[in-house]
N, C-alpha and C positions, 0 to 999 in steps of 0.2 A: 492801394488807396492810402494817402497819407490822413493820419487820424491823429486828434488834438489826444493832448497829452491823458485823458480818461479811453481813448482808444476808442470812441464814439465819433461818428459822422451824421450829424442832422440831418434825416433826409427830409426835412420841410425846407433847409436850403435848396432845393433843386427846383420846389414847387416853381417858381415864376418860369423857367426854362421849360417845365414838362406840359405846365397850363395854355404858356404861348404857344407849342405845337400841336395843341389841343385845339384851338383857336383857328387855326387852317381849313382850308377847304378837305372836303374830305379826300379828295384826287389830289391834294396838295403835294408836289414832289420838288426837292431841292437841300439848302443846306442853310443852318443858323451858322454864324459868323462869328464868335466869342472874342471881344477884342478889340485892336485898332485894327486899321486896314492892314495895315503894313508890319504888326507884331501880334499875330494872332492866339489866343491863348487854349482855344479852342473850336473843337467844329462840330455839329449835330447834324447829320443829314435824314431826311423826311423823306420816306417815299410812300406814297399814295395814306398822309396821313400817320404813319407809324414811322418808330424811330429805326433806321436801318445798319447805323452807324454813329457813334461819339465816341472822343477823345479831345483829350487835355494836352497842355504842352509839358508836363510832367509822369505823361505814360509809354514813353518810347519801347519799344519792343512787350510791352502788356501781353498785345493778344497771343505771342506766341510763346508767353509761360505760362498763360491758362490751357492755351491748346495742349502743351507739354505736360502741364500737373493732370488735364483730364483727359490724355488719350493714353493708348496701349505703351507697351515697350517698345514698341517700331518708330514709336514719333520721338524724333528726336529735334533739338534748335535747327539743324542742317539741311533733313527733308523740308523742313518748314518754309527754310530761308529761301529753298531752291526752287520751291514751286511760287514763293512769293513773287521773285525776282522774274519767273516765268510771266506770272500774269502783269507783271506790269510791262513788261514788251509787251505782250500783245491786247492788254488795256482787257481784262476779263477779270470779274469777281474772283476774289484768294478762297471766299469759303465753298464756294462750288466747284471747287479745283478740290480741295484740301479732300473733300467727300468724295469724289469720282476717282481721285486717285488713290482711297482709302488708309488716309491717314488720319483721318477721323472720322468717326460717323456721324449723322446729320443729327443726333442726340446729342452727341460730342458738340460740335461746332455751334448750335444752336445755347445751349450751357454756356460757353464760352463766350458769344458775342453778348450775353441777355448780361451777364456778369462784367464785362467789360462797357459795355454801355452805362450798366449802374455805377461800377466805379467812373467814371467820367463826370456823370451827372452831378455827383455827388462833389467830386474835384472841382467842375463850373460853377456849383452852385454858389462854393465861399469867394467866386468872385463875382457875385452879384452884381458889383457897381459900375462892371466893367457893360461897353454898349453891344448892343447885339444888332445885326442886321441879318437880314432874310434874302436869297440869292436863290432864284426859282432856274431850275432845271428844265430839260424839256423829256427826258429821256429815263425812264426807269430800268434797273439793270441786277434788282436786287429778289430774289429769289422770297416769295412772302412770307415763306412758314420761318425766316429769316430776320424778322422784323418784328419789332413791337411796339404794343399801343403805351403810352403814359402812363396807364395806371398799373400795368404789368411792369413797368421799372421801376415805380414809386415804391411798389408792394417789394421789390428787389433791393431797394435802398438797406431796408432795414433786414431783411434778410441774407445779404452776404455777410453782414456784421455781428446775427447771432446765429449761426446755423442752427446752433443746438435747440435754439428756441422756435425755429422754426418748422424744425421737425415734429416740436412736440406741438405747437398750433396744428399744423397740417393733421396731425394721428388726432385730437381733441375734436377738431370740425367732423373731419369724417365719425368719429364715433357719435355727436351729438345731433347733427345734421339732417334729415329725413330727407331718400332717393329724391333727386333734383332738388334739395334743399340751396339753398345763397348763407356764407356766412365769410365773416372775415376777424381775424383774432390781429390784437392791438399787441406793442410792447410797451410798456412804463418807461424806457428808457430816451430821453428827448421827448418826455411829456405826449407820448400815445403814438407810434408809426403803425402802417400798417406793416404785417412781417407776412401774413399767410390769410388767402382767399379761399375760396370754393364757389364758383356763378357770379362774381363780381365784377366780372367782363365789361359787363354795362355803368357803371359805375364811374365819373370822372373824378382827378384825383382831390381836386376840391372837395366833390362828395362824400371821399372816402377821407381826407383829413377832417373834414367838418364830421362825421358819425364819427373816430376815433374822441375827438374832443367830446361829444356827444354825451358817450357810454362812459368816455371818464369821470363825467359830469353825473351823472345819471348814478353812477356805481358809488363814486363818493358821497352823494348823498343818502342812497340805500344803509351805505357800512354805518354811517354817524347815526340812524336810526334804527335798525336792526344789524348789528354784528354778524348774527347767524343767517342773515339770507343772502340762498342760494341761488336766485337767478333774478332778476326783474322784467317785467315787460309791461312795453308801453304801447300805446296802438298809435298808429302815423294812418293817415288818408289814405294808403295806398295796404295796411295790412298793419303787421307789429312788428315790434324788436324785441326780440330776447338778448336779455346782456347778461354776463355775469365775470368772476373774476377768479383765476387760479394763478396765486404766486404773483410772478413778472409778467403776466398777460393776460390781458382782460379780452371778452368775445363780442362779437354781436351776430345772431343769428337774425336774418330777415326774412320774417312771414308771411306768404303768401294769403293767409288762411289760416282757420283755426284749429286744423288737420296736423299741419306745420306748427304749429305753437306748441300744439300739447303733445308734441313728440318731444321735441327741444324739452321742455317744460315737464317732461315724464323723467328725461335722462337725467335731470340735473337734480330730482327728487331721491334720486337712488344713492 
């Protein structure tokens, strides 16, 4: 992914590309267009609603150095090349090839394409101004557990960018979280991205950019009045939020109940 000279990639650039496939019917299968007709700079393909495939005209051979950095010693550029080259004679998916013939596992390949789709995204996104058109398929051919919803790349944008922070949101939710608990932890960097979920499945990325701003919101005015507090919560129609802020990543915990609250609300006392 090429990144401006701070080594940051806005992923709110992507927003208009991941909202309009949001936008779809939910059986919706086919491909977005990035481009003019005739000098394409990109393509996003949708099947039943989820992104199944993107790339940029600045990603040629991508996916098989992701496959290479995250598969065994056995995977090499050449197995790769050969089974590629296979399914395109005979018109079949490369990553259900790549799996059966165990050169990577559907752990592996799955990684791989979720990571290559957010690079893409993220590539389309700094060409905003360019037109997009929609090109509906009749034929799905892409394998599900294969594919993902928009706010599972959004949440990816910012996470292939800082792993490290990633990891430590993901290990924070689960510590502060309560069994079936929902939370999703922000980064400060590009002014609040999501980096890491837990139950947020349901959530579109609109929603989940608008609660980042939210808690940024929310959290900055907490600090300017008390310094030393430790988490905040506000109640919404639907339950509450618990936010609070460690370092380079602020959280929001969403409560179901007030079971959920005073667990969140116990951890963050200690």
């Amino acid at each position: 992914m090429v990144a401006p000279s701070n080594g940051w990639v806005d992923p709110q650039l992507a927003l208009p590309l991941l909202e309009t496939v949001e936008e779809l019917d939910a059986e919706a299968t086919g491909a977005f267009m990035v481009g003019q007709q005739r000098q394409s700079s990109g393509i996003v393909c949708v099947q039943a609603g989820a992104i199944c495939w993107a790339v940029s005209e600045a990603m040629r051979g991508r996916l098989t150095d992701l496959l290479i950095e995250g598969g065994g010693p056995n995977v090499t550029r050449a197995s790769v090349e050969a089974i590629y080259q296979d399914c395109r004679t005979q018109g079949v998916p490369l990553g259900e090839r790549l799996v059966a013939a165990g050169v990577v596992s559907a752990e592996g390949l799955r990684a791989a394409l979720a990571r290559h789709s957010c690079e893409a995204l993220a590539s389309l996104g700094r060409a905003a101004s360019l037109p997009v058109s929609w090109v509906p398929h009749q034929r799905a051919s892409y394998d599900a557990q294969f594919t993902f919803r928009p706010a599972e790349v959004f949440v990816g944008l910012a996470a292939i960018q800082r792993p490290e922070l990633r990891e430590r949101a993901e290990r924070a939710l689960a510590e502060h979280l309560p069994p079936g608990g929902r939370g999703v932890a922000f980064v400060h960097e590009g002014g609040g991205n999501p980096i890491a979920g837990v139950g947020h499945g349901a959530l579109s990325v609109r929603a989940l950019h608008e609660l980042g701003r939210f808690v940024a919101d929310v959290l900055g005015i907490a600090g300017a009045l008390d310094s030393d507090a430790r988490a905040m919560s506000l109640a919404t129609g639907h339950g509450s939020v618990v936010a609070w802020l460690d370092g380079e990543l602020y959280y929001a915990a969403l409560c179901d109940n007030y079971f959920q609250r005073a667990h969140v609300l116990g951890k963050r006392s200690r």
